[in-house]
ROMARRO-49095 format. One record per residue (C-alpha): residue number from 1; residue in one letter; y, x, z. Coordinates in Angstrom, 2 decimals. Layout:
# ROMARRO-49095
{seq=NUM type=A py=Y px=X pz=Z}
...
This chain:
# ROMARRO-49095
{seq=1 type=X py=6.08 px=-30.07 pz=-7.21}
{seq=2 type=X py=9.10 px=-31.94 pz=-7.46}
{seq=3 type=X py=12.65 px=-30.16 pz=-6.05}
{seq=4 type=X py=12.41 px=-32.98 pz=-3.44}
{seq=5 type=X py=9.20 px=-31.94 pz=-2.16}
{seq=6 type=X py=10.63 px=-28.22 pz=-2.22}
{seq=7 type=X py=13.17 px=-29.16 pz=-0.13}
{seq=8 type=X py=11.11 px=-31.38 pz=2.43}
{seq=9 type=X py=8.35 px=-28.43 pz=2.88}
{seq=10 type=X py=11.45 px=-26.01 pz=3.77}
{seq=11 type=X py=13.59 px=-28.22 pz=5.98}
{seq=12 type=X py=11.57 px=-26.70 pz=8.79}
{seq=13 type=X py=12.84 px=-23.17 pz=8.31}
{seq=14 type=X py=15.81 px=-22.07 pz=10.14}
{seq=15 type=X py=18.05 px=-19.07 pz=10.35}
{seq=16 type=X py=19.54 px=-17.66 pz=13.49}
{seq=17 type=X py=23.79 px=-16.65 pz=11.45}
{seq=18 type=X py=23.81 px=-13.81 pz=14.40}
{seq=19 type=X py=20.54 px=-12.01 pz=13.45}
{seq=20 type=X py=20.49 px=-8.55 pz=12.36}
{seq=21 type=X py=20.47 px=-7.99 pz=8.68}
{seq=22 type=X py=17.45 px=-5.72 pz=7.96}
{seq=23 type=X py=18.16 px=-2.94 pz=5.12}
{seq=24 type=X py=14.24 px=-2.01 pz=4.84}
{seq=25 type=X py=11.22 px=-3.78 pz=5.94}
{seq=26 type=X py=8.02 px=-2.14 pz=6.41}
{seq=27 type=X py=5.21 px=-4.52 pz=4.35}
{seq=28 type=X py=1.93 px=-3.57 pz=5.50}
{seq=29 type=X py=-1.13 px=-5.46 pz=3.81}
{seq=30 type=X py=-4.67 px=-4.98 pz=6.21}
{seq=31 type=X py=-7.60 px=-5.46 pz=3.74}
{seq=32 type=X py=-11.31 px=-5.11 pz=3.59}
{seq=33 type=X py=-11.16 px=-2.45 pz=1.14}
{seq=34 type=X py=-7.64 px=-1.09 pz=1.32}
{seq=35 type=X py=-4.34 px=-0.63 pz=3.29}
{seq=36 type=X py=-1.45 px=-0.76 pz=1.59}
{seq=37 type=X py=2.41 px=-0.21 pz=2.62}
{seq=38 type=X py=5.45 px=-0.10 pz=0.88}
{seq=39 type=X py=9.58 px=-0.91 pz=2.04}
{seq=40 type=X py=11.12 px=-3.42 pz=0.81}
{seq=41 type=X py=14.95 px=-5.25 pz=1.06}
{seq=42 type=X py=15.31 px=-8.40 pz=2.81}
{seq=43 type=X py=14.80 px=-10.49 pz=-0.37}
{seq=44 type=X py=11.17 px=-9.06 pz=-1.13}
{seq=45 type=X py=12.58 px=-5.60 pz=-3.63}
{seq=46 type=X py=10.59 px=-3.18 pz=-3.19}
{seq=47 type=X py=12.31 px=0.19 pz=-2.38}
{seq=48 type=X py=9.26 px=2.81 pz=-1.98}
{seq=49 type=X py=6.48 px=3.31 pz=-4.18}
{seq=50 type=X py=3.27 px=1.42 pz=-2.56}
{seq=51 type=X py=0.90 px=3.70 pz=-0.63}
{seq=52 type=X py=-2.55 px=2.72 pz=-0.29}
{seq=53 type=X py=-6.04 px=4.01 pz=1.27}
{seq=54 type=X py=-9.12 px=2.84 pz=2.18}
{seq=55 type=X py=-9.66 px=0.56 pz=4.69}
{seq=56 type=X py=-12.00 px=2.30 pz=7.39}
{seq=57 type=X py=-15.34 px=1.48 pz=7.87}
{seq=58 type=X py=-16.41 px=0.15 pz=10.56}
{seq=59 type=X py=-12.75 px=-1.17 pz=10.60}
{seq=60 type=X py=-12.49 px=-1.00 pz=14.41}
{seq=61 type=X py=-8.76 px=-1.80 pz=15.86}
{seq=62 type=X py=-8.03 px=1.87 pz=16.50}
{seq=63 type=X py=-9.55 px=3.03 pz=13.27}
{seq=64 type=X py=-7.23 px=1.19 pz=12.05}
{seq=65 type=X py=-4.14 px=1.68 pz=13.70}
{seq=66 type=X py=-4.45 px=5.19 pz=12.97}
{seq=67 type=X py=-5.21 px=4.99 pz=9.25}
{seq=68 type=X py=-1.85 px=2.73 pz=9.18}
{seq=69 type=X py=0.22 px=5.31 pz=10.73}
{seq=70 type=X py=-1.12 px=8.27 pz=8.68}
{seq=71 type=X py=-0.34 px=5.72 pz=5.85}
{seq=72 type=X py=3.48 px=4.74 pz=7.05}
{seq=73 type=X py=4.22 px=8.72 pz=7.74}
{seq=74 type=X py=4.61 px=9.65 pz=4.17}
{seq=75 type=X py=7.60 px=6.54 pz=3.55}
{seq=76 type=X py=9.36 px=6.45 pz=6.78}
């Protein structure tokens, strides 16, 4: 891909100069088999070690909301 095209497929992005600078994001990755979290900075670092467990089966919505917050307690 040329740095043209780069730029073209970007040009839609914009950034808001008055929005609050996050120090630590919480990346959370739903899979069929696992559920992983870690922090990270704003540009994509990670700061925490990733934490991972198995997705649940049957992976009904409040299955899963609680396996993600036993998951997050651990890094908070």
């Amino acid at each position: 891909m040329s740095t043209e095209s780069k730029t073209k497929a970007k040009s839609h992005v914009t950034t808001n100069k008055h929005a609050v600078k996050a120090e630590r994001i919480l990346a959370i990755d739903v899979g069929g088999t696992r559920l992983k979290t870690a922090i990270i900075s704003e540009g994509g670092e990670m700061k925490t070690k990733r934490v991972r467990v198995a997705t649940p089966h049957p992976a009904k919505p409040d299955a899963v909301v609680s396996a993600l917050f036993e998951l997050i307690a651990p890094i908070r």
